[in-house]
Every structure is written in structure tokens, then in C-alpha cells.
N, C-alpha and C positions, 0 to 999 in steps of 0.2 A: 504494500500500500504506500503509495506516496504522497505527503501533505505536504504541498509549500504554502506559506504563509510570510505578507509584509510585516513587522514588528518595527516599533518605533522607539528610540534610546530616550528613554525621562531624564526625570528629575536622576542625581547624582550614578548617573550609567545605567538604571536601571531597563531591564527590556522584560514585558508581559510576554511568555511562552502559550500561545493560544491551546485553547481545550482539545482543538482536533489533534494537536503534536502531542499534548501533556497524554492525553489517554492514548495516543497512538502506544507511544513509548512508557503507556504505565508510570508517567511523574505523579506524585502526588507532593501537598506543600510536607517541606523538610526533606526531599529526595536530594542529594547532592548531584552536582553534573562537574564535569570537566571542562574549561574551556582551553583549545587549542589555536594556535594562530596558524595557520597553513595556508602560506600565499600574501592572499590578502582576502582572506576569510576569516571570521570567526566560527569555531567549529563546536558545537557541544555536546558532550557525551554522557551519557551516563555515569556516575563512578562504578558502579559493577559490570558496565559495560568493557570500560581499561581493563578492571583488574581481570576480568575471563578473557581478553585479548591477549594480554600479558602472561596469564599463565599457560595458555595455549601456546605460544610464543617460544615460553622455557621448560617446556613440560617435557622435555628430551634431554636436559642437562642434569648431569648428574653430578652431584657432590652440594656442598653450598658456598657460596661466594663469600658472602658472612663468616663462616668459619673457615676460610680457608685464609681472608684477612685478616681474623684474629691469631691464627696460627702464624704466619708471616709476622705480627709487630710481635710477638709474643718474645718468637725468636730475636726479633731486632732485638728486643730489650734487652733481651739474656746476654746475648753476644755487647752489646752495651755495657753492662754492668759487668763482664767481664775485664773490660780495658779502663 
């Protein structure tokens, strides 16, 4: 289904997300969205929409990134407090 809709930027940036997009995409008030700048667009996403992008994205990597940079300054330090 595709809804385009004009919206108009108010008072301090604010822009009203019409009913047909909000229930398209199941916003309701307090739903968080993302916004991206790509080009010279404004882009909005949902935030559970990123994060199941994302994890889709890294769902093939294996180990964690997190822990593999704590273990790297771990050692820094070690070898630090050596000298």
C-alpha cells in the first residue's frame, strides 16, 4: 500500500504525521521513529523498524564486537601496567 501525503513544518520543527501513514505503519502517540537525512530527504522510520534491519544485517556475524573491544583494552592495560 502506498500513502503519500503533503505535511507542513510548524511551530518549533514540528511536522503532523497524517492518520493514513500513522495507521499504515501502526504509529500510535509515544511510538518512537528515526529520522535519516539521505540526499536531500528527510527519511522516517520506525525505531523497531532499524533495529530488525540491523539485526538482519548482522545476524551472520559471529562472536561480539563488545567483547572482543573489551578484551583488546583489557590487554592494553595489562601490557600498560607492565612498563
Amino acid at each position: 500500500m502506498s500513502v503519500t501525503s503533503v505535511v507542513t513544518v510548524g511551530p518549533k520543527g514540528r511536522v503532523v504525521i497524517p492518520v493514513e501513514v500513522r495507521r499504515a505503519l501502526g504509529l500510535t502517540e509515544g511510538s518512537e521513529l528515526v529520522a535519516l537525512i539521505e540526499g536531500d530527504a528527510v527519511v522516517l522510520l520506525p525505531r523497531s523498524s532499524v533495529r530488525d534491519r540491523l539485526r538482519s544485517l548482522f545476524a551472520g556475524v559471529e562472536g561480539s564486537m563488545a567483547g572482543d573491544l573489551i578484551g583488546e583494552r583489557r590487554a592494553a592495560a595489562k601490557e600498560e601496567s607492565r612498563s
